[in-house]
C-alpha positions in Angstrom: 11.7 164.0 106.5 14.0 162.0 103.8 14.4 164.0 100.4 13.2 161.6 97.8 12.9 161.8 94.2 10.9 160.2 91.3 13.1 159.1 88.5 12.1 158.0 85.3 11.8 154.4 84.8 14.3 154.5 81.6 16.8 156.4 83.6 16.6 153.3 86.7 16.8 150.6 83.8 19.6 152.6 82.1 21.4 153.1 86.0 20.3 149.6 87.2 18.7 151.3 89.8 16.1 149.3 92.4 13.9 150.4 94.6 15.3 151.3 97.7 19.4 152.1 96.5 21.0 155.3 97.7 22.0 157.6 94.8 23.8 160.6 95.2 24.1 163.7 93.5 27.2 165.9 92.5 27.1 169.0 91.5 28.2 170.4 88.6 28.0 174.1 88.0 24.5 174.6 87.3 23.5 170.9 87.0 23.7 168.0 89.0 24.8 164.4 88.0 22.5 161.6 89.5 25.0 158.3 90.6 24.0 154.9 92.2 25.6 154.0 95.2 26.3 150.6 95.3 26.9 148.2 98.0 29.7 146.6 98.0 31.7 144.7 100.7 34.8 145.8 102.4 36.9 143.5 100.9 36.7 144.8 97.5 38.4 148.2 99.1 41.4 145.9 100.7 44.5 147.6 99.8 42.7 151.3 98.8 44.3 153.1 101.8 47.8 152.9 102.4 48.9 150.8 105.9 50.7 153.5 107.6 47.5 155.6 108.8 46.4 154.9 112.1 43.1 153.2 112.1 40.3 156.1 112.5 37.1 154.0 112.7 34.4 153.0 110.2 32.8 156.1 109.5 35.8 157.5 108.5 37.4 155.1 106.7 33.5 154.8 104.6 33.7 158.8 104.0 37.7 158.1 102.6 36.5 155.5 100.0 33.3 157.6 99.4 35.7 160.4 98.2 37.7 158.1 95.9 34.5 157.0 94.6 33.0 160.7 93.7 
């Protein structure tokens, strides 16, 4: 079963938040902070991770810029 939330229609217009984007929450002590994930394309990240590393594959390379994101 997915978790899915309602939120407010002010707090989408404010977020620019459509039906169907991924959000993500992070916690903060006792609260959590609601973010938009975005979609963006790979080349916007060219140049984020240094040259040197070996290549690791997709997923890990979409966790790394997730990190930087966060």
């Amino acid at each position: 079963m997915k978790g899915q939330i309602i939120i407010p229609k002010a707090v989408r217009k404010a977020l620019d938040i459509q039906e169907g984007d991924v959000v993500t929450f992070v916690i903060k002590g006792d609260y959590a902070v609601l973010k938009p994930i975005k979609k963006r394309s790979l080349l916007n990240f060219y140049g984020v991770l240094p040259a040197i590393w070996p290549y690791l594959g997709v997923k890990a390379i979409r966790e790394e810029i997730y990190h930087k994101m966060v």
